[in-house]
C-alpha positions, 0 to 999 in steps of 0.5 A: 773770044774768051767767051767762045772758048768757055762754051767751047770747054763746058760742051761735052761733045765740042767736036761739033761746037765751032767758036763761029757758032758760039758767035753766032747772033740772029738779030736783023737790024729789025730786031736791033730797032725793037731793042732800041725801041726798048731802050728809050721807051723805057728811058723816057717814059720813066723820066717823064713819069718822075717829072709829072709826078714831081709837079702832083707831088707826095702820094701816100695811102692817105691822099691816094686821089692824088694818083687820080690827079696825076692821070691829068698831068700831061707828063705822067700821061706821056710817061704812060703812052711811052711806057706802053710801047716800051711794054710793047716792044719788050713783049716783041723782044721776048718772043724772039729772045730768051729774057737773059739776053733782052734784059741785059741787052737793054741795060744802056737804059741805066745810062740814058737814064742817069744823063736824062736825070742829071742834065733834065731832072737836075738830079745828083747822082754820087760817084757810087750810083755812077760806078754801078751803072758802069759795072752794070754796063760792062756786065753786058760785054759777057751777054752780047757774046752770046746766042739771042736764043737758047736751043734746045733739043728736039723731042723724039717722039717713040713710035708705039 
């Protein structure tokens, strides 16, 4: 709400600027799924890729026929297959809202992230990296309040 009444003040003619319209979303449950689809193709296709790439081990530019090997890896394969949906997606995502929106909109992906890591990769993660994650988490209440889409004003064309 505090949001509203911000977009409401910083609009020089709020006459014809309603909070329903600062409210106001155009996601159908179809566009929800594709952020989803976002969210945990990028999770896990990020998590499979650091698994596999734990198994071929340390890649440096000396022994880069190491990245040839890991090509082979099952997990580093399936990481790459979910990381293309991601991609996928993520192009779908952008064709029907702006990048400051999707993005933000997908940060839950941090969290997924960390459990995945945590509780499949045995990583531990410091009560600091914890604490970003959820100021990271939180910062997208300030997003969600907003329009998917940024308008913008038509044209006139000038009659000649």
């Amino acid at each position: 709400m505090l949001t509203a009444f911000f977009l409401i003040w910083i609009r020089s003619d709020a006459s014809k600027f309603s909070v329903a319209q600062a409210m106001k979303h155009t996601l159908t449950p179809q566009r929800y799924l594709v952020l989803l689809a976002v969210v945990l193709t990028a999770s896990f296709g990020d998590t499979l890729l650091s698994h596999g790439m734990r198994q071929v081990g340390p890649v440096s530019l000396d022994h880069l026929d190491l990245l040839l090997i890991a090509l082979k890896n099952p997990w580093v394969i399936s990481g790459v297959v979910l990381l293309i949906g991601f991609f996928a997606s993520y192009l779908s995502a952008l064709s029907w809202a702006d990048l400051t929106f999707v993005l933000p909109s997908t940060s839950i992906s941090y969290v997924i992230v960390a459990l995945l890591s945590r509780f499949w990769l045995h990583e531990q993660i410091s009560i600091y990296r914890w604490l970003g994650i959820v100021l990271i988490v939180c910062g997208v209440g300030f997003v969600a309040n907003g329009p998917a889409l940024t308008e913008h004003p038509q044209p006139v064309s000038e009659a000649l």
